[in-house]
C-alpha angles and dihedrals in degrees: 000000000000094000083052094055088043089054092038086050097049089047084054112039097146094065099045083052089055088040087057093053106042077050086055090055107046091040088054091051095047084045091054092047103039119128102255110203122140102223114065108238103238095138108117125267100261137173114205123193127203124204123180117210108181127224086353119140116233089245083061100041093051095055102030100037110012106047097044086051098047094046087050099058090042086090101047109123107258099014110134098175132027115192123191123196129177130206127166114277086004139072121187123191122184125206112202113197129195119273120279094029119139108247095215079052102055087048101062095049084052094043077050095059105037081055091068106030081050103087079052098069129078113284093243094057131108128197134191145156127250120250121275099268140117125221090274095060098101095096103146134023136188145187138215125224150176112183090173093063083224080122118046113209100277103048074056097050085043088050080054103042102041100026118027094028107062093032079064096043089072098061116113113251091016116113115172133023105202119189130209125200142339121107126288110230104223130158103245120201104203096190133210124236107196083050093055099042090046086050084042086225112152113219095232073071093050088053102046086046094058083048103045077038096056098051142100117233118199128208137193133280112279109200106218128164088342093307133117108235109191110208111218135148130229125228118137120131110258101164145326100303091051088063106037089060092060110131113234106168138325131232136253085264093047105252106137129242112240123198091232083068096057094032151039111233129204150121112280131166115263112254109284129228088180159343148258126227144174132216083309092301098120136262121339140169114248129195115208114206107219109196123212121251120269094017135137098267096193086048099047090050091041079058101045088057094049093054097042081054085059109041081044089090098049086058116116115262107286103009112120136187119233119194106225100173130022123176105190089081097061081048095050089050094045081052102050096047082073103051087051096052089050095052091045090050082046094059100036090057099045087049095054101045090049099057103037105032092028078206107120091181091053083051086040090060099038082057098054084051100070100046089052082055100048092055100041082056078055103062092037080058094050098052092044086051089231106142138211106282133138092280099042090049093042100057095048076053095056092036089057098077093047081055101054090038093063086038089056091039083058094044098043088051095052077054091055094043089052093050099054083038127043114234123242143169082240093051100022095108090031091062092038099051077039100056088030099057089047099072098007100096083048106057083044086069107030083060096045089058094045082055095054 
């Protein structure tokens, strides 16, 4: 079968010249719009869900959140592993699926059955997936610094979480924004329980009334003059004094009972697991960039930078952002590896050939060989949805010499064939099928095994 297609391919070398190029081009395109990362995605395709359960204790959240959950996927279509884990506050149940499953796919079927297993948890429970990433997805991170004191830590953590992290939400392929350390503004009510028990208020009071306190009430529509008055009533928290006028109860006399009497009222930072430093400076407030899964790694991050130069000049006046991790250098370097490889395995050819064959054409045509197969193990690549990574790249470096070894056998052996034959335009395509189909059906297979 092979002699046949060399001899089919000799017979018809204008279309295997058009073949060539119209391989050029689409390899060149595919080239152009691979995925570039620098660590190859084997992790498995997962589904994790994240339930809050707040003030609850992990013994708690295990039976009352976790297991229900965990029994409950045990049942989606495809998934091999289900793993619970319970925190406090915090349960977090991943869903492993088979290999090759799609992941949006996989989601949905999860998003199907925590609908149903949801009316079963507790009512102060909250459950969500995670975002729509793998293990590899950390591909850029960023801190947040103020070397003059003029911000504390959590004007820092409020410039990430209501500024920078929604402007990078937007960007297409990212799809989380976590953020590390810093301090989470948050009114605190430390209540007092003497007060409470003198006023006989129960705290379960003192909690229903922040919320009915903090609340907007709309009316109906009031005709006056012609215009249309909508009747509403504000209520919404907007500081301190806000909350420390909220009405609990009134006396016997019929002097209300303000929060501000049973409590002490302030701004305090949320209750920390951890912390966030940098290089042994201190304290700082740090952004993670999640990529989606899937995505052009090298693009997402490329985009990343162009937005933080941007938001760069809304930033308060002496915060700065510090890249700490970047991932897009480990990538370029990956990448020109490559390219040096290449060159090297350019010259070394040509070299050779030169100097043993003293032939330039037959170099000539041992060095068009290995750019056609680069880009045919492109678009391989491209239909299997594998990207340029180290190992990916690696191993087209590695293949490389197998490829230029069968390219300089058939070569050598057209020599052979032309010294034992003299060459002439009457015999020239006679002596080449001949020396071709020699060797030809060995080095297919000596390559095929070498794929495999």
């Amino acid at each position: 079968m092979i002699a046949r297609l060399i001899r089919w391919s000799i017979g018809n070398r204008f279309l295997v010249i058009l073949f060539a190029i119209l391989l050029t081009v689409w390899g060149g395109y595919t080239v152009k719009n691979t995925p570039l990362d620098a660590i190859p995605d084997l992790s498995d395709v997962q589904v994790i869900i994240k339930t809050t359960f707040p003030g609850q204790a992990p013994q708690v959240v295990e039976d009352q959140v976790t297991y229900p959950l965990t029994t409950a996927m045990l049942a989606v279509p495809g998934a091999v592993t289900v793993r619970g884990y319970s925190f406090f506050n915090d349960s977090f149940v991943y869903v492993i699926f088979e290999d090759g499953t799609d992941l949006y796919w996989a989601r949905s079927r999860v998003l199907e059955y925590l609908s149903q297993v949801a009316p079963t948890l507790p009512a102060a429970s909250r459950s969500a997936l995670g975002p729509d990433a793998t293990g590899v997805g950390w591909v850029y991170q960023y801190a947040l610094v103020d070397k003059t004191g003029g911000h504390d830590l959590a004007q820092l953590r409020s410039i990430q979480d209501w500024f920078l992290k929604y402007e990078l939400q937007t960007i297409d392929g990212v799809s989380e924004v976590a953020t590390i350390g810093g301090m989470v503004k948050q009114y605190q009510v430390v209540v007092d329980p003497e007060k409470l028990r003198t006023y006989g208020i129960p705290l379960e009071k003192v909690q229903s009334e922040i919320v009915r306190g903090n609340q907007e009430t709309g009316g109906r529509v009031i005709e006056m003059a012609e215009a249309e008055y909508m009747v509403r009533a504000s209520g919404y928290i907007k500081g301190i004094k806000d909350l420390e006028v909220i009405p609990l109860a009134v006396t016997e006399k019929g002097t209300p009972i303000l929060l501000r009497d049973v409590a002490q009222i302030r701004l305090g930072p949320e209750l920390r697991r951890g912390i966030g430093e940098l290089n042994g400076e201190g304290e700082a407030v740090g952004g993670v960039i999640i990529m989606r899964y899937g995505e052009n790694a090298m693009r997402t991050i490329d985009l990343v930078k162009e937005k933080l130069e941007t938001l760069k000049e809304s930033l308060p006046e002496g915060v700065e952002i510090v890249t700490t991790y970047d991932r897009s250098s480990l990538i370029e370097r990956a990448v020109d590896t490559l390219k040096e490889k290449l060159l090297e395995e350019f010259i070394v050819v040509l070299l050779v050939c030169a100097l043993f064959l003293f032939h330039i054409r037959s170099a000539l045509v041992i060095l068009l060989s290995l750019p056609l197969g680069i880009l045919a193990a492109f678009i391989v690549m491209n239909a299997q949805g594998i990207n340029a990574n180290i190992m990916s790249l690696g191993g087209i470096a590695i293949a490389i010499g197998a490829m230029v070894d069968a390219a300089i056998v058939m070569i050598e052996n057209m020599h052979k064939h032309i010294e034992r034959t003299p060459l002439t335009r009457d015999n020239r395509w006679q002596i080449v099928t001949k020396a071709a189909v020699e060797v030809g059906p060995a080095l297919f297979f000596s390559l095929l095994i070498i794929t495999f």
